[in-house]
C-alpha positions as CSV (number, residue, x, y, z in Angstrom):
1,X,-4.4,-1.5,1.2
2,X,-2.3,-5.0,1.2
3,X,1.4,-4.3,1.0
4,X,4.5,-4.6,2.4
5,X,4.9,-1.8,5.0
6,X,8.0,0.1,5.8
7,X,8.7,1.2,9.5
8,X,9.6,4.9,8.9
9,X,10.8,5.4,12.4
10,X,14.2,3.4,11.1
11,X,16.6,5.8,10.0
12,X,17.0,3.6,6.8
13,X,14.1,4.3,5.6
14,X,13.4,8.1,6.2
15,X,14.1,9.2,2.9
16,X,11.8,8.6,0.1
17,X,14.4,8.2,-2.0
18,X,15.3,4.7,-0.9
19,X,11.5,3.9,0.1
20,X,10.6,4.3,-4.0
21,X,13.7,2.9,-4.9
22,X,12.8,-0.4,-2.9
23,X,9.4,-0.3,-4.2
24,X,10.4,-0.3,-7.8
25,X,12.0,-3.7,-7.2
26,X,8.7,-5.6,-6.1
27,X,7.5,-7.5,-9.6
28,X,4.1,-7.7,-9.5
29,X,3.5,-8.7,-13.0
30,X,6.1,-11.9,-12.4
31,X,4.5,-13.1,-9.2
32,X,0.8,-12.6,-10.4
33,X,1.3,-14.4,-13.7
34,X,4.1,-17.2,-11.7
35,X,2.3,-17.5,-8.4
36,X,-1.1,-16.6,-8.9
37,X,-1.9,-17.6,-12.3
38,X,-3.2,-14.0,-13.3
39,X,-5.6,-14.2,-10.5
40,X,-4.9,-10.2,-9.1
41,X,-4.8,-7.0,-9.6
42,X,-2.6,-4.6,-8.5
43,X,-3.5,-2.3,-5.8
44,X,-3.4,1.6,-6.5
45,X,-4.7,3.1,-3.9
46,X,-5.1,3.1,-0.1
47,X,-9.2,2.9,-1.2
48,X,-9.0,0.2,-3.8
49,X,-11.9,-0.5,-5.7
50,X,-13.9,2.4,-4.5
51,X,-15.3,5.6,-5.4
52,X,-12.6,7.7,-2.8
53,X,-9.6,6.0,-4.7
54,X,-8.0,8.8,-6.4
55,X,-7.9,8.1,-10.4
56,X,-4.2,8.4,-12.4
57,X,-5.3,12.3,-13.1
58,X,-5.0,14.7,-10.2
59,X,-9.0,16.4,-10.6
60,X,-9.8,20.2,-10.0
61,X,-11.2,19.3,-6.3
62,X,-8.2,17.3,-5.5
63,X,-6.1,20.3,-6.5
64,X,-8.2,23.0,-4.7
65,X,-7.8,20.9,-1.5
66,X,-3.6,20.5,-1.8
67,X,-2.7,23.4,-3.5
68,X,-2.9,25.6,-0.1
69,X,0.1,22.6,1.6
70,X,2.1,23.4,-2.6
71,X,5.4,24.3,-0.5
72,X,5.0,21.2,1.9
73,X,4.3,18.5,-0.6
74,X,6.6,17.3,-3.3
75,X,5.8,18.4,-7.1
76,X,5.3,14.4,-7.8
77,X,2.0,14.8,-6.0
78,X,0.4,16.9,-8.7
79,X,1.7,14.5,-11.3
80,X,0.2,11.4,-12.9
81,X,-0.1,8.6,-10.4
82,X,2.1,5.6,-11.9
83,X,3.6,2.6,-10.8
84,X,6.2,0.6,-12.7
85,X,4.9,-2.0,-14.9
86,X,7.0,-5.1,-16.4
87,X,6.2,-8.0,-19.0
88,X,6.6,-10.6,-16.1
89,X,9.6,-12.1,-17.6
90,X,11.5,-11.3,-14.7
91,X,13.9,-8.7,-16.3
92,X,13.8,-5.8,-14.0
93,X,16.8,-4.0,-15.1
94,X,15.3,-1.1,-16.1
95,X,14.0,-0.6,-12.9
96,X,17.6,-1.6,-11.1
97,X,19.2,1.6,-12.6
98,X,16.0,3.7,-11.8
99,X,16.8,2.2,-8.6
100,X,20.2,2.7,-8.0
101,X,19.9,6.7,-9.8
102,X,17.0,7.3,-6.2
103,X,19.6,5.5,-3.8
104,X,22.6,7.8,-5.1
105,X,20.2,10.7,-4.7
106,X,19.8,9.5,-1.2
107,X,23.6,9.3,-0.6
108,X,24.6,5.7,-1.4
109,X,26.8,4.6,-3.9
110,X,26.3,0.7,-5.7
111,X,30.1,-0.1,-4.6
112,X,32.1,-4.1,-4.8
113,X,28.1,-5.2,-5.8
114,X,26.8,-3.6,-2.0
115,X,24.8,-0.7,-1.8
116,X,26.8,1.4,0.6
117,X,26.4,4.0,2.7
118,X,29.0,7.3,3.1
119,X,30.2,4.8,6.1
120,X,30.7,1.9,3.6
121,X,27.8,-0.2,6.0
122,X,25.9,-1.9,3.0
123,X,22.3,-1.1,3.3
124,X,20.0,-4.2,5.1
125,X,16.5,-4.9,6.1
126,X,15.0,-7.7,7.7
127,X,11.1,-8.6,6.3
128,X,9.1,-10.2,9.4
129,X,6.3,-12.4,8.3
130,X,3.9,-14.8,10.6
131,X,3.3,-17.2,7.3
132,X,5.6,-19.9,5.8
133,X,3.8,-19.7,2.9
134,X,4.3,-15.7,1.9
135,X,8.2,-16.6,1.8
136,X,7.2,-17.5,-2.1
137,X,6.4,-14.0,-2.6
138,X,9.4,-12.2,-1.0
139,X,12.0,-14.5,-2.1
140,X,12.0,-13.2,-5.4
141,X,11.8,-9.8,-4.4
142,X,15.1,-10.5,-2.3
143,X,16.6,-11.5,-5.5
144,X,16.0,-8.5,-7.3
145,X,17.0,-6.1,-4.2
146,X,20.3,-8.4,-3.7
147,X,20.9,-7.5,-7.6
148,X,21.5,-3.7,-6.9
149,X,23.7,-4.7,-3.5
150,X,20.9,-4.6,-1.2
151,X,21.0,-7.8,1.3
152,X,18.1,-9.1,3.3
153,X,16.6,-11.5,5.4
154,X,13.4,-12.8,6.4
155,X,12.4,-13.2,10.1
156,X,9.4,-15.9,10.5
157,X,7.9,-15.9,14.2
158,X,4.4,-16.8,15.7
159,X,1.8,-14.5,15.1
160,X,1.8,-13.1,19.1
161,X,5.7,-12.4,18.0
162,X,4.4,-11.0,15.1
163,X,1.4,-9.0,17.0
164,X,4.0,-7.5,20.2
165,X,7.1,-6.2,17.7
166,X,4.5,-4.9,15.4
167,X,3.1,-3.2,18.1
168,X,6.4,-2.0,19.7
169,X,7.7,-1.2,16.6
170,X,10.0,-3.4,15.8
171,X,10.2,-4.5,12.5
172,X,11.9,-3.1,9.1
173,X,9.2,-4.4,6.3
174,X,5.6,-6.4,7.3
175,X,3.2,-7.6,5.0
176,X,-0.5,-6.3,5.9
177,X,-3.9,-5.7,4.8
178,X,-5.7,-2.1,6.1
179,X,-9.3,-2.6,5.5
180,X,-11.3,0.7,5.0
181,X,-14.9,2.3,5.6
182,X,-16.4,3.9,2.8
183,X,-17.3,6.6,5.0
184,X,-14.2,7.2,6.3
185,X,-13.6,9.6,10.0
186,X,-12.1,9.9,12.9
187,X,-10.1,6.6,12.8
188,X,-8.1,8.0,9.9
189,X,-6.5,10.2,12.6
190,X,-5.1,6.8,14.4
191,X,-3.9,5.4,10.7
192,X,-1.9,8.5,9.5
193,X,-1.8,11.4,12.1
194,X,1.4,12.3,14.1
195,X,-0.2,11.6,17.4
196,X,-0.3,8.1,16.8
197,X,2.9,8.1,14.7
198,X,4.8,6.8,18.2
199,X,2.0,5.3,20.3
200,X,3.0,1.8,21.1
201,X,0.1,-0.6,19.7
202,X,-0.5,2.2,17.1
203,X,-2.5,1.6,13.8
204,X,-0.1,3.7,12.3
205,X,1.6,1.3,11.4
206,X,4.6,3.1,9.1
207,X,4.5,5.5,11.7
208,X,4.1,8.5,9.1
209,X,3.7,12.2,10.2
210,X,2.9,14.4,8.1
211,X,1.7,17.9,8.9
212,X,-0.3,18.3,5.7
213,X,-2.4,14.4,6.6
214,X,-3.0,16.0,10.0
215,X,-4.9,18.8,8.5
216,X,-6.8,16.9,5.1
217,X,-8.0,13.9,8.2
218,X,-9.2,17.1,10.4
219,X,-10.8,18.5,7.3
220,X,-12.0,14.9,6.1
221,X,-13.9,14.4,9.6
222,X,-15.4,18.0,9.4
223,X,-16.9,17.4,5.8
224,X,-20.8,18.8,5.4
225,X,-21.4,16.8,2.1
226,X,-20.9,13.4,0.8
227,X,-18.8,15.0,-2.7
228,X,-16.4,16.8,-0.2
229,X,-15.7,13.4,1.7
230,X,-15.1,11.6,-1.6
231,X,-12.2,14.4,-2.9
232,X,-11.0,15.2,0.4
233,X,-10.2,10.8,0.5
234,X,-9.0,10.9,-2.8
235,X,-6.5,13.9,-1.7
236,X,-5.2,12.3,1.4
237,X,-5.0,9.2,-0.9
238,X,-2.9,11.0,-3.9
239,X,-0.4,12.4,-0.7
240,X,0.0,8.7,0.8
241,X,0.8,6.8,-2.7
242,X,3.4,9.7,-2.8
243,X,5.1,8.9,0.7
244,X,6.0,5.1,-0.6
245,X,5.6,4.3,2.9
246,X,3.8,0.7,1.5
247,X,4.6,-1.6,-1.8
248,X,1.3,-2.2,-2.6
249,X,0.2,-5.7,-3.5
250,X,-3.1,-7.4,-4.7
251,X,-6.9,-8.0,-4.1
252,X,-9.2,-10.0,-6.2
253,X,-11.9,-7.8,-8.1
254,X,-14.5,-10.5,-7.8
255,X,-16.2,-13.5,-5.5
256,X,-15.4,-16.7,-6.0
257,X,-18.5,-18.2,-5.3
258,X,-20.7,-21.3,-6.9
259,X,-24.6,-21.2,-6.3
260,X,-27.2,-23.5,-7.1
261,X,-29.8,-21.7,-9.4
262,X,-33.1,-21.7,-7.6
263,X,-31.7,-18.7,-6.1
264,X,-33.1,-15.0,-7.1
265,X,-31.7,-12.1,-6.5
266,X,-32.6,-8.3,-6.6
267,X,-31.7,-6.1,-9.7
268,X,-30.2,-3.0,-7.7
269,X,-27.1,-5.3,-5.7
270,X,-25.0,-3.6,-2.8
271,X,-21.9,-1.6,-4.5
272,X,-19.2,-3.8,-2.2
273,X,-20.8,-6.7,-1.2
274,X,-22.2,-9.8,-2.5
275,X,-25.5,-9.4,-0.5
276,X,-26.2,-13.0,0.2
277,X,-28.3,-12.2,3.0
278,X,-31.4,-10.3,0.1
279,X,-31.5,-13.3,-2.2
280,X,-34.4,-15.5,-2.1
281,X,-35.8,-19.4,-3.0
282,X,-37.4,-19.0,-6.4
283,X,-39.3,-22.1,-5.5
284,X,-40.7,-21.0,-2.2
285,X,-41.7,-17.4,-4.5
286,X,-43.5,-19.4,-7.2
287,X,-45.2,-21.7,-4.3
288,X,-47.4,-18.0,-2.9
């Protein structure tokens, strides 16, 4: 998962309301066909690319394993998985008034072009970034929030800034990439579990707690077959997405790589790697 991560210990951003809202604003479509040439995908899932993402389709296991938490978890979780889509012209007004409808429900009210709050404060976050070169990306996403009355800035520090108020929690929005096992355990507790949710140096990063994460990890790092492993990810998965805790971003589905061909290489490959290291010379086969 590569996204933009919101620090749920802010006030601003405890209900999900405001974190979708937000979220409908980043343009994928725009930036991948304006900045990347149509190099990326978008992600979907905390397990991209892999067999424990959870598909658009909630399955029978999935719903065996989150039906006992019904009354915890909202009725969205059962429901398609979606994420809005546009024809990277830039145009985003639909999603402005599906925007402004979610930060209404949340108590603000779009008011002299500033989305305020029952106070009449406008509603502000600050993105922190350790790179120059991502301000590409979030400038245009500040455009689109600023539309609906939203203002931001962008704080750029050095990455040991960048490492000691991540790790103190101090930070609105970050940009980060959470890489995954495909056998995933006990560290899943330390990603998503209210233990960690206030542990300075954390890799719970949003600082989610959820009671209903606690107890899919515990039963995730108790599972007694590979299938229940899979659907007990792919539920944890289909309850994160529904937090909007991160704007997902992008990955590249492929390698970019160039190789000279007097290389072999096996017909059965790894599933996520390029497996460099089990090719062979063809030369140095045909010289035995």
């Amino acid at each position: 998962m590569q996204g933009f991560w919101f620090n749920l210990r802010k006030d601003k951003f405890k209900d999900k309301h405001v974190r979708e809202a937000i979220s409908l604003l980043f343009d994928f479509e725009w930036a991948n066909k304006t900045l990347f040439y149509g190099a990326y995908t978008r992600i979907n899932s905390f397990y991209s690319g892999s067999e424990l993402a959870t598909g658009r389709v909630i399955t029978q296991a999935e719903k065996a394993l989150l039906l006992p938490y019904q009354s915890q978890l909202s009725a969205s979780v059962f429901e398609p998985v979606s994420f809005p889509v546009t024809n990277a012209d830039g145009d985003v007004r639909d999603q402005m008034r599906q925007a402004v409808k979610l930060f209404e429900q949340a108590g603000y009210q779009l008011k002299d072009s500033k989305m305020q709050d029952k106070n009449g404060e406008q509603f502000e976050f600050e993105f922190l970034l350790y790179s120059k070169d991502f301000e590409r990306v979030v400038h245009p996403f500040r455009q689109n929030l600023k539309r609906i009355g939203i203002k931001t800035s962008i704080r750029l520090v050095d990455v040991s800034q960048f490492v000691n108020r991540l790790n103190n929690f101090d930070f609105d929005l970050v940009s980060l990439r959470k890489g995954q096992s495909i056998s995933p355990g006990n560290e899943q507790l330390s990603f998503w579990g209210c233990d960690s949710a206030m542990e300075p140096g954390t890799s719970n990063w949003s600082g989610i707690c959820s009671p209903v994460l606690d107890q899919l990890v515990q039963q995730l790092i108790t599972s007694h077959s590979r299938e229940q492993l899979v659907n007990t990810t792919k539920a944890i998965d289909r309850v994160l997405l529904n937090e909007f805790m991160v704007i997902p971003q992008w990955y590249l589905p492929a390698y970019r790589i160039a190789y000279w061909d007097k290389y072999s290489r096996p017909e059965i490959s790894p599933v996520y790697e390029l497996g460099l290291s089990t090719w062979w010379s063809t030369e140095a086969e045909q010289a035995l």
